[in-house]
N, C-alpha and C positions, 0 to 999 in steps of 0.2 A: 734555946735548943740545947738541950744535955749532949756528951761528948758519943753517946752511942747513938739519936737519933743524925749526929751529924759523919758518923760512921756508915749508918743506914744509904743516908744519899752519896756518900764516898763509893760506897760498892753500886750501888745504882749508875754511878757514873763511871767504874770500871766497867761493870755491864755493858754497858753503852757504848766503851770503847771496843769491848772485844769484839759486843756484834756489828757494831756501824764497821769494825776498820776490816771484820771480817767480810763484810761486804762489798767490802772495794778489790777484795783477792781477786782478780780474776784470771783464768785461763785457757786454753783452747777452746775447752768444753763449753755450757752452758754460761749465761753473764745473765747478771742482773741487770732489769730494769733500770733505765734512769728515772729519779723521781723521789715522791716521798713516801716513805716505808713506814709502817708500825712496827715497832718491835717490841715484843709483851713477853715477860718473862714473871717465872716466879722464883723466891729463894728462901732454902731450908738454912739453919744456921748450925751448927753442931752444938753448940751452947744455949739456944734458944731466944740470945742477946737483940738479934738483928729482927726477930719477928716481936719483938716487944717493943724495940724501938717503931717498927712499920704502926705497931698497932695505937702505944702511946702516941704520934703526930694524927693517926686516924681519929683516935678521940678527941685531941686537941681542936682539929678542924670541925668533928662533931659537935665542940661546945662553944663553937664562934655562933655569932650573929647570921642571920641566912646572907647579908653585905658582905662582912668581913667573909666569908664561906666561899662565896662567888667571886671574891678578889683575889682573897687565895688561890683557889682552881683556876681564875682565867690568868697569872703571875707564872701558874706552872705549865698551864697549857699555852704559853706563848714559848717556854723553851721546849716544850715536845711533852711533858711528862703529865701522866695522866696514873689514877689509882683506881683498882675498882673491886672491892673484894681483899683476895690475896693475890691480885696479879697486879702486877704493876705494868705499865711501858712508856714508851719512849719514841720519836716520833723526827725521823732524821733524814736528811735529804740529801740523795746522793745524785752528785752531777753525772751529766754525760761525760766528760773526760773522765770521773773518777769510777765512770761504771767501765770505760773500759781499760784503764792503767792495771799491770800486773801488780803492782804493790801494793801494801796498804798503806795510809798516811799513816806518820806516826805522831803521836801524841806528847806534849813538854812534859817531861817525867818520866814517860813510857819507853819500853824497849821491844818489841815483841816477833815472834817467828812463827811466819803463816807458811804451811805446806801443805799443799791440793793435791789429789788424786782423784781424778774423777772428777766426780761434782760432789764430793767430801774434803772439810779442810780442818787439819789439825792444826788447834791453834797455840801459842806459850808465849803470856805475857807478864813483864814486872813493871810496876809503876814505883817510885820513890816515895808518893804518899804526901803528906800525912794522912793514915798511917799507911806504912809503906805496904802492896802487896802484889798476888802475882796469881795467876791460873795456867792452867790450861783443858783444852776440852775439845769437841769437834762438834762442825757445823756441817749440815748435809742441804745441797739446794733441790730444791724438789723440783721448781720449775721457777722460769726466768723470775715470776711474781710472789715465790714463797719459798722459805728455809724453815728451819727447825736443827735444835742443839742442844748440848748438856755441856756444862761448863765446872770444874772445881775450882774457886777463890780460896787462894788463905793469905788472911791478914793480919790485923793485931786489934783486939781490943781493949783498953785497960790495960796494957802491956802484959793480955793474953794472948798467947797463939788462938784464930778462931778460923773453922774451915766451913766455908758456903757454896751450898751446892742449888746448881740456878740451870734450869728447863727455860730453853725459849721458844719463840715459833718469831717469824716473819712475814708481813703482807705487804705486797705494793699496793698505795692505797692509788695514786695519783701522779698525773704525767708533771702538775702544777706543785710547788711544793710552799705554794702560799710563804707564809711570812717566815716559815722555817728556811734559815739559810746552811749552804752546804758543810759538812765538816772540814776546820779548815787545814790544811796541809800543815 
């Protein structure tokens, strides 16, 4: 795996963190579901780095075996992540304690400041990395079962500065959250 496709699932996994932990924000207002969530985002690169990287692993997996193909997709769909297109998502399960704790957990590396208004939450996070990076952006819940958000990442590539800009949406799929375990504290 080249140092950009492994950049590619670094930011996927920042992704992850900002929406799963923004998920657990909660407030007077509206809460989220306990259970397990899709969360499916897309990401523009400024450099054009990160959708090359997306697209070289898509090819890569294009040119397995239909076995190897299926191993790989059931390898990543037992951690939640799933490809389809240019969307990507992620697939995370949040407990009943952590649906209704004011905090969000925080992540080994991570630092981040969630602030609710509403049922809007501005979020601003840094992680240590490698490579190291950080966002912020806001998440809007629509209702107990769905969200949607626009996020800025900047990170580093190559020991370039690179900035990613990532649209999500959120669904409660499921009260069960099967073999997916909770994010853990």
């Amino acid at each position: 795996m080249t140092r950009t496709s492994s950049l590619a699932l670094h930011l996927v996994a920042a992704a992850t963190l900002a929406v799963s932990t923004s998920a657990h924000a909660q407030g007077a207002a509206q809460k989220f579901r306990p259970g397990l969530w899709e969360h499916a985002y897309t990401m523009k690169s400024q450099s054009g780095q990160l959708e090359a990287a997306m697209k070289q692993m898509q090819d890569a997996m294009a040119q397995m075996t239909p076995q190897q193909r299926k191993q790989m997709q059931d390898m990543m769909a037992a951690q939640g992540v799933g490809m389809t297109g240019g969307m990507q998502s992620v697939k995370v399960c949040l407990s009943k304690e952590d649906a209704e704790r004011d905090m969000p957990p925080q992540q080994d590396g991570c630092d981040q400041k969630v602030r609710r208004t509403g049922n809007v939450w501005q979020i601003t996070f840094q992680c240590k990395g490698p490579p190291p990076s950080s966002g912020e952006g806001q998440m809007t819940l629509v209702s107990p079962t769905a969200y949607s958000g626009n996020f800025t990442l900047l990170t580093d590539v190559e020991g370039k500065p690179e900035r990613v800009q990532m649209t999500q949406t959120g669904k409660w799929i499921s009260a069960d959250c099967g073999n997916i375990r909770p994010v853990p504290r």
